[in-house]
N, C-alpha and C positions, 0 to 999 in steps of 0.2 A: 427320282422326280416326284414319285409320291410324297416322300417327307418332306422335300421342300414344302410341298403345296398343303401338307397339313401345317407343316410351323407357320406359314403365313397368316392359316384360316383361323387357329389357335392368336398370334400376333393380332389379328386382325377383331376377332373376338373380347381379347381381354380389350384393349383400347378402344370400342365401343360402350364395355361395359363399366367401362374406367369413366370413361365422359357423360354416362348417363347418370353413375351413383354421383357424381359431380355435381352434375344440374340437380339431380334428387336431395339433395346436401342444400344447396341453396335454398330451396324453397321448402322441405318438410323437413330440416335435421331434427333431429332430438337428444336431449342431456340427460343423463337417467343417474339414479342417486344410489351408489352402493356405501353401505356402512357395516362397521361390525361393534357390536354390546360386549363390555365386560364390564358385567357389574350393569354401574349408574354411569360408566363412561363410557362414550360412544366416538369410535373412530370415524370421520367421513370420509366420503371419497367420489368426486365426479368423474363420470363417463360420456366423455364428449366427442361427437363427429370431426370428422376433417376440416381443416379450417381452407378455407379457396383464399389465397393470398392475390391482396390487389396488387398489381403489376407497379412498380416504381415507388411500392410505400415500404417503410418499416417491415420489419420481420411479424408477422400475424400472428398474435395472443389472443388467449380468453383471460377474461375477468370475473370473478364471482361473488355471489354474495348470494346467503343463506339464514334463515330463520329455522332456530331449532324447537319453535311452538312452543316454547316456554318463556318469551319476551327478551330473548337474547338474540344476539346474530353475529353473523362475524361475515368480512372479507377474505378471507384466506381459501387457499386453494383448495384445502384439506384439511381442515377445523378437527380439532376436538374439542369434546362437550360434555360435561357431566352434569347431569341432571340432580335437583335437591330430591324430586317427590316420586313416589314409584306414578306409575300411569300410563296412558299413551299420549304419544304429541306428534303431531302434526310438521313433519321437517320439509320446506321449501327450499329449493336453488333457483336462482338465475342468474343467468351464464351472460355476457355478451360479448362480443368477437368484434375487436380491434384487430383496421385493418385488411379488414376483411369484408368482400363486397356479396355477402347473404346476408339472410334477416339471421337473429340469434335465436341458437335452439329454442326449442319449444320444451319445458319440462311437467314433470306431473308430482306435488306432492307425495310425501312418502309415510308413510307410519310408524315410530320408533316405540316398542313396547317395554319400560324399564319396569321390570320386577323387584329391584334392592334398591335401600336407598342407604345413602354414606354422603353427611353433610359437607362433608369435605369439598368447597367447590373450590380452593386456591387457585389448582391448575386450569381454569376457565381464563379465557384471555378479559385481559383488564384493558376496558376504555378509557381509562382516565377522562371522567366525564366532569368529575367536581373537578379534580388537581387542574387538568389541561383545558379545561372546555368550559369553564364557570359554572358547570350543572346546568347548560342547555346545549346542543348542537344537533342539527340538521342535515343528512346524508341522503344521496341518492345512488342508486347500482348506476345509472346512466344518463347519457345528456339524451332530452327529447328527437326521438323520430315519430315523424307524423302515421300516425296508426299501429303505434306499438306501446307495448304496456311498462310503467316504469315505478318504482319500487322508493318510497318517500320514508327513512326511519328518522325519528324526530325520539330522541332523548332528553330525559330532561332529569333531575335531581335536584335534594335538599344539603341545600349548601349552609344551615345550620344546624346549631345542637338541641335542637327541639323539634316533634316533630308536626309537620303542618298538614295543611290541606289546601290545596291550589285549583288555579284552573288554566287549560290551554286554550288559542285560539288556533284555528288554520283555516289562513286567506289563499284561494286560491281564481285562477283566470280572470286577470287583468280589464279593468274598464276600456282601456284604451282601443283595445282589438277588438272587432266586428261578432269575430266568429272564437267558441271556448275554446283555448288550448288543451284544456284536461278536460275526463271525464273521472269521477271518483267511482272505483269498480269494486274496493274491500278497503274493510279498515278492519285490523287485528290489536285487538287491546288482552291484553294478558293481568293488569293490576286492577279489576274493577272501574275503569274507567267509566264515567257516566257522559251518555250525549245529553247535551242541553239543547235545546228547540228553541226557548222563547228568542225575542229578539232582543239584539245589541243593545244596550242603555248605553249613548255613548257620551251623553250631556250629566254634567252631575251639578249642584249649585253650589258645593265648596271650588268648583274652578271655573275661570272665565273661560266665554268659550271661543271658539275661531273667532264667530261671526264679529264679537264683541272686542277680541284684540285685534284685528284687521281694523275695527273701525278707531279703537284707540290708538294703534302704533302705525297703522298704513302698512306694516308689513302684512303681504299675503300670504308669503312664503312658510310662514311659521310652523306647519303642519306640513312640512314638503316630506317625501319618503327618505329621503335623502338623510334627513336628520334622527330617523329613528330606525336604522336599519343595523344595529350592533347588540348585542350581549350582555352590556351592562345594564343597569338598575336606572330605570326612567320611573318619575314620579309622577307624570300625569296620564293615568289611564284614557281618562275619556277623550283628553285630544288624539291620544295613539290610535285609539279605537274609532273615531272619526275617517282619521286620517288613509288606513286601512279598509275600510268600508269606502270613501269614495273612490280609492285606489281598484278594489277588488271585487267584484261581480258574488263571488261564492266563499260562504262561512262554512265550518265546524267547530261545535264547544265543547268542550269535554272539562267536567271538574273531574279533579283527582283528590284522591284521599287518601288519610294516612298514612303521609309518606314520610320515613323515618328518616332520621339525623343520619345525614351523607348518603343517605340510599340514594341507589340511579336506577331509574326504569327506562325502558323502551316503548310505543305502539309505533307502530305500520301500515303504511297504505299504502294500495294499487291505484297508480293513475295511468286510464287510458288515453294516450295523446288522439287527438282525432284528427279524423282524415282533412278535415276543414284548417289544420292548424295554418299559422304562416307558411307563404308557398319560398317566402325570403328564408332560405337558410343562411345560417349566421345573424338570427336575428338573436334579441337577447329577452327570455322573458322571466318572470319570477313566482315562486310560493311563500310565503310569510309566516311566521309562526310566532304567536304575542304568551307568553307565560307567565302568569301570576303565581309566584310559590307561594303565595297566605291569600287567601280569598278574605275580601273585604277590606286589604291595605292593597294602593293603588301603586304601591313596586313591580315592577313591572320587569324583562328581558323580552329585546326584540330581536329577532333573526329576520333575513331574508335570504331566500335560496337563489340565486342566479343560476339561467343555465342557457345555453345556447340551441336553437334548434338544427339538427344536423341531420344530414341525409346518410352518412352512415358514422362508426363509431370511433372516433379516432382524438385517442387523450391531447395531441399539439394539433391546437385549433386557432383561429382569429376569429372574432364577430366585434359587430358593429352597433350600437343601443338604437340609431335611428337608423330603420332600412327605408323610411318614407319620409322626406322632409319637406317644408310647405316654403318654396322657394322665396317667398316673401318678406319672410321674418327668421332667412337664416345668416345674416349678419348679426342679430342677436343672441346665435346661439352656437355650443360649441359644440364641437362633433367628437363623441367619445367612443374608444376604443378596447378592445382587451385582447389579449393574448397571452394563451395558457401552454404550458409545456408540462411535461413528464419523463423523467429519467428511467425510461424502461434496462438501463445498461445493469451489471454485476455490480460494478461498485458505483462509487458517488462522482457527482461532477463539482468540478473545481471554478469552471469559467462558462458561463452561458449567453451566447451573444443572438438577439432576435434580430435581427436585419429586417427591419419594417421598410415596405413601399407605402410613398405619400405622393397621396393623388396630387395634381397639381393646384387644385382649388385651395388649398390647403395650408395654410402660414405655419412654416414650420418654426419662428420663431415665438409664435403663442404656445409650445407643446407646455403641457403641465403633466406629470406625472400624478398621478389621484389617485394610486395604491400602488401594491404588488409584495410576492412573497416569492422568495424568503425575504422578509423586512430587513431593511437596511439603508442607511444613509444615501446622498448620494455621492457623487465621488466630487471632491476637489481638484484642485486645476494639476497639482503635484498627485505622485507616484503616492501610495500608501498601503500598505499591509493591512489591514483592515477589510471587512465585509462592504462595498459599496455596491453602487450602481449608477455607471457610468453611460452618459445620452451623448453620441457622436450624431452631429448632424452634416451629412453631408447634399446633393445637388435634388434627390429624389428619392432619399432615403434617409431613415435614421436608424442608429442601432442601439440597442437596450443593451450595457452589457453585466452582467451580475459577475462581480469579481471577487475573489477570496473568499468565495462560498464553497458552502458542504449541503449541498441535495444528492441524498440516497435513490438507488437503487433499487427499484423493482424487484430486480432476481438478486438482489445482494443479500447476504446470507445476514438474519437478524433482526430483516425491517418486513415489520408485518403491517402497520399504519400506512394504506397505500399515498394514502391522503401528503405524507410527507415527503414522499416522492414528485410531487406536482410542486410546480409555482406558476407564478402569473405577471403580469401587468397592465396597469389599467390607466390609459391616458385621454388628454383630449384635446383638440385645436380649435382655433376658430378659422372661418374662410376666408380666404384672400380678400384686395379688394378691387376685382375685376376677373368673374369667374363664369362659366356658361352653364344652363341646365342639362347639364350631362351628369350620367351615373359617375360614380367615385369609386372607384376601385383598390385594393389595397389587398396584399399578401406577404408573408412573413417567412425567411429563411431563419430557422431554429438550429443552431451548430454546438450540442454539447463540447466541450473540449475539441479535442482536433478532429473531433468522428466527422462525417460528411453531414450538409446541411438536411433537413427535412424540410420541406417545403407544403407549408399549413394551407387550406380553402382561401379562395381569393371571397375577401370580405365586400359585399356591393351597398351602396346607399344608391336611393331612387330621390328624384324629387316627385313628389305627385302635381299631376296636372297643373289644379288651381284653374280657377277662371277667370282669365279678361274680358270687362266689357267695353267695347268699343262703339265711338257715337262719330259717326261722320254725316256729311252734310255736302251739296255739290250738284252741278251741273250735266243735264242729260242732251249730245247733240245728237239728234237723226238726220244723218247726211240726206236723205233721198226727201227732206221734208222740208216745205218751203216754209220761212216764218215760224221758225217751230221755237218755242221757249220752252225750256223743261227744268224745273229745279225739286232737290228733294231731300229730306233729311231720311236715317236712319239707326241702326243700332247694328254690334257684329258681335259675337259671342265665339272664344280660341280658348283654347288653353295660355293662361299667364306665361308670359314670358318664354315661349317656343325657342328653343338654340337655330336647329335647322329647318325639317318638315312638320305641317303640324294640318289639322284641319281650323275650317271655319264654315258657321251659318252665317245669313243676316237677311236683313229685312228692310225694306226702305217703304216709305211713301212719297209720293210728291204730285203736282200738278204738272200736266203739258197742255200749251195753247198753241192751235196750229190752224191756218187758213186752207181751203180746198175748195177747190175749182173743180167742176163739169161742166159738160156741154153733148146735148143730146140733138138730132135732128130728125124730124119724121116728113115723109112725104103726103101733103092731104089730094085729098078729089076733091071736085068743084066745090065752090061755097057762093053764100048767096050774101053778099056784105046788105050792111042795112041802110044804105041809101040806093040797095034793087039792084048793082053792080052786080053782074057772075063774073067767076074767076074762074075757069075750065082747071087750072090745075097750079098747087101751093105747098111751100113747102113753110116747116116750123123748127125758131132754132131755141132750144132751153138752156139756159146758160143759168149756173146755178153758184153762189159763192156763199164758202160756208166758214162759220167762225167756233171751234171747235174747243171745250175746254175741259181736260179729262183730270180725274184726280186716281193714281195707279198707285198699285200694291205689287213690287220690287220682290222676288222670295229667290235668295241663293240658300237652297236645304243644305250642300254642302259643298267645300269648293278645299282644292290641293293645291297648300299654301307651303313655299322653299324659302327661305332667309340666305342670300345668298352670304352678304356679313349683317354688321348691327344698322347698314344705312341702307341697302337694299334688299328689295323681299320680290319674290315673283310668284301670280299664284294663276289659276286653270279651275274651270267650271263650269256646272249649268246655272244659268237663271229662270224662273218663271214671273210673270208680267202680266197684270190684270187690271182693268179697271170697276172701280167702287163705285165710279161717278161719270154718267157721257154725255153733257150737254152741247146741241148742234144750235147755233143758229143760221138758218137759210136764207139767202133772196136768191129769189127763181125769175127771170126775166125771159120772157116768150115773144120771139120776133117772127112777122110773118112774109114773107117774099111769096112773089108769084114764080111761077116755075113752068119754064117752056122749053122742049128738048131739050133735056140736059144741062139747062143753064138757069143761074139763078136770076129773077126779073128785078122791078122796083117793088118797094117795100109796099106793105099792107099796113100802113098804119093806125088806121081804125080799127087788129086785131090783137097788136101789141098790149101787152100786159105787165104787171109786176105782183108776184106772191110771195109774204115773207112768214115762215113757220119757222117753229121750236120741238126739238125732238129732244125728250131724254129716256135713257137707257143704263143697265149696268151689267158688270160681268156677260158684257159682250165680245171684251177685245181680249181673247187670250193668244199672248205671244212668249215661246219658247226657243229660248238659244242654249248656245256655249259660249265663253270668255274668255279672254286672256288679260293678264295685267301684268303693269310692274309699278312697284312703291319707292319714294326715294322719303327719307328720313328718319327718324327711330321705327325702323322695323320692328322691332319687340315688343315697344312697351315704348309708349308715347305719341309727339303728333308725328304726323307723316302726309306726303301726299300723292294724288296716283294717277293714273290713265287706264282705262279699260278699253280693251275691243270687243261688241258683243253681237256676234253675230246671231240673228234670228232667221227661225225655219221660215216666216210667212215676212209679208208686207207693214213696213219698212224693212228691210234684211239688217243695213248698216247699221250701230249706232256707236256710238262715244262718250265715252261714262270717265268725268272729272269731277277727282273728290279729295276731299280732306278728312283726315282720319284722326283719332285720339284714344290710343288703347290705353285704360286704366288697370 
């Protein structure tokens, strides 16, 4: 009995301690860096925590990517590196964990002390930065998560046989967004690099500029990002430089020097994402980088880095370029997409089919295809052996499928470029044409060859709000009030074009003219009339008619408004009710009878009278209700007309509110 009740407590011990190093993994793991020196060449080697596998994803990987302090780096899991100069250098990793739902270890640089040197650096791995890459390209260790730090290597090389002196630029946190996506936290330059400070010249007078071709060709567009976002050799600097400056919030300049015929360098920077970034994951944002390989000729290479913001790390993904759209003016515009994938498998894939979901706003016969890799045709109506990429559309989806392709493998033995193991696609649509302000939603089944699907982040577009202003005008009855005219104009303020529920303020003024009647009676004691008559006992009757004309201020602060479809609306609220303006006019008429037990006698008409006064006043009548309505016409967005019930707390209670409406 004892041993059972130790194996339990033992059982019961390890599996508390199991689910706490668990939780402690999530939130403080750490990567640590083991290497061994022989010589100038250095073996690495990362030492990494458990990785906590998310439930129904992929099998969960780390990724890596390392700076060996000497302007090199590599991806590989386990680098080697030989160093040209003896010294110490300063060796970085970081790790991150695909797949896997903790933040990615935390690491600590490391110090590699090389005593011999042997120029020998053959066996250093080759980027093919000139052959493959033009002598510029742009890398990041990871797609942005908000409040974690992300690793920018920007290469660049002399792609001729002389040697120059250049300079770079990097554009970073977009105008378009509120709040910065990056903070810049290091930047490692290894080739003398120099920072430039002064500011952009971006106007030069051997080229015409925006302002001046907009107004000669009417085109605006001419300077869009769109047109300068590739690799090759642009010749007009200053429009680029423009162009990138109203695009991007935040510079960095750096000339470079002496950089020799085919040489390739590296620098590196730390961007911290902030916690302010987009809260829209799947959104799409970018860094730019403009390079000049001869300073002072206006040849140019342009990159743009794309990356999506994600909530955790996971290479097959879908985003969306607009997560906010101004419902207004999106008939003019097309709704673009992208969807990346990665062959984590051994060997290569042969057929990769995306199975995209299309919202229903959506015209699936507008799709345009606007990139993707691996580059290839697309496919013909017949069968062919050839690399294409075939678009089946069918009722609420469409499939991308890349056929007669060879994308490598991750763990396949050979391929160290992870980059080549990824592809993409990049399309866009325009909207239907009868479509509601609802979110759009959209996700992608990814089926390497026959392996089971993977199923990417569902992609969301929003429309934002917008505003409608609304002018109505209309008639006020108060059941309980005789003679009553009321008319009034006002204004209403919603959000544009509401699907279902939405709020509204508004405001009205108008005038009411309304007749009132009193009547008062007092009993007098004797009176002495003036031809000597006594009257032992009299009574008095004041009868008063009054002609009333008020000019009132209408305040619904906010009222909950349902669209039942697009031709009735029903909404619910308070009103407050004031007048600005209270002019009375009175006749007061005083009759006098004699009054004997109890009964009224013959008139007194020697004390008979007539008084007519004029009273005014303001913000004396405040009256507060609740409502109820319902609208019949363009409930959305146009005219419409309505009926109100509004019941008030005080005198008159009843009233009845008929209007016409016109939302813009």
């Amino acid at each position: 009995m004892k041993n059972h009740l130790l194996l339990i407590f033992v059982l019961l011990f390890q599996t508390i301690f199991y689910a706490q190093s668990i939780e402690n993994d999530t939130i403080t793991r750490t990567a640590t860096i083991e290497y061994t020196v022989n010589g100038n060449k250095v073996s690495f080697n990362p030492k990494t925590p458990q990785l906590n596998q998310i439930a129904g994803a992929p099998k969960a990987f780390y990724t890596y990517y390392w700076e060996f302090g000497d302007g090199d780096y590599s991806f590989e899991t386990a680098p080697k590196h030989t160093y040209k100069k003896k010294g110490n250098y300063k060796t970085q990793l970081s790790v991150t964990n695909n797949y896997d739902d903790g933040k990615p270890p935390a690491t600590r640089p490391k110090e590699v002390a090389i005593h011999e040197t042997n120029l020998d650096t053959s066996e250093n791995e080759n980027h093919y930065l000139v052959a493959a890459h033009n002598g510029f390209r742009l890398q990041t260790n990871r797609d942005p998560v908000p409040n974690e730090e992300m690793q920018l290597a920007l290469s660049y090389g002399n792609t001729n046989e002389f040697p120059t002196n250049g300079k770079i630029y990097v554009f970073f946190n977009e105008v378009k967004y509120k709040a910065k996506n990056f903070e810049l936290t290091d930047v490692r330059l290894h080739h003398n690099e120099n920072e430039i400070t002064s500011e952009i010249i971006a106007n030069n007078e051997r080229y015409i500029s925006k302002d001046e071709f907009i107004k000669t060709t009417g085109i605006s567009t001419f300077i869009d990002e769109k047109l300068v976002v590739n690799d090759t050799l642009n010749q007009n600097l200053p429009l680029t430089l423009e162009a990138a400056k109203s695009y991007y919030q935040d510079v960095k300049i750096y000339d470079v020097d002496n950089l020799e015929a085919n040489e390739e360098r590296s620098m590196f920077f730390s961007f911290k994402t902030t916690p302010e970034m987009l809260k829209d994951t799947s959104a799409v944002i970018s860094i730019r980088s403009i390079y000049v390989p001869e300073r002072g000729n206006d040849s140019h290479k342009v990159l743009t880095k794309e990356m999506e913001i994600v909530t955790s790390h996971d290479p097959n993904k879908m985003a969306v370029y607009d997560t906010r759209l101004n419902y207004r003016l999106v008939r003019f515009k097309r709704l673009k997409y992208k969807v990346r994938f990665q062959n984590d498998g051994e060997g290569p894939a042969r057929l990769i089919k995306l199975n995209v979901d299309i919202p229903e706003m959506l015209d699936k016969s507008t799709l345009k295809v606007l990139d993707m890799y691996p580059e290839c045709p697309i496919c013909p109506d017949e069968e062919v052996r050839y690399s294409c990429l075939d678009t089946i559309i069918s009722k609420d989806q469409i499939s991308f499928q890349f056929k007669n392709i060879y994308l490598p493998g991750t763990a396949q033995k050979g391929v160290h470029d992870k980059d080549s193991t990824k592809g993409f696609v990049k399309y866009s649509m325009k909207f239907g044409k009868d479509f509601h302000k609802v979110k759009s939603k959209s996700k992608t089944a990814i089926i390497f060859d026959k392996n089971e699907p993977i199923i990417t982040n569902t992609s969301t577009s929003r429309f934002s709000p917008g505003i409608s202003i609304g002018v109505k005008s209309g008639y006020n009855s108060y059941l309980d009030v005789k003679d009553s005219k009321s008319y009034f104009v006002g204004a209403t303020i919603s959000p544009y074009k509401s699907y279902k529920k939405y709020l509204q303020a508004e405001i009205m003024i108008g005038t009411h003219e309304f007749g009132d009647f009193s009547s008062v009676s007092e009993q007098l004691g004797p009176l002495d009339l003036s031809d000597g008559t006594l009257v032992d006992s009299a009574i008095r009757f004041d009868e008063t008619n009054s002609e009333i004309s008020k000019i009132n201020i209408d305040v619904v602060p906010i009222s909950f408004r349902y669209n039942l479809n697009g031709v009735i609306g029903l909404g619910v609220g308070p009103q407050l009710s004031f007048d600005i303006s209270n002019k009375s006019n009175n006749i007061t008429t005083s009759s006098y009878f004699t009054y004997l037990k109890d009964r009224i006698g013959d008139p007194i008409e020697a004390l008979n009278e007539t008084k007519t006064t004029e009273n005014t006043s303001s913000f004396r009548d405040l009256k507060y209700g609740v409502f109820g309505d319902v609208t019949i016409g363009a409930s959305r967005i146009g005219p419409s007309v309505g009926v109100r019930y509004i019941y008030n707390f005080n005198e008159p209670h009843s009233q009845l509110h008929f209007y016409a409406i016109w939302k813009i």
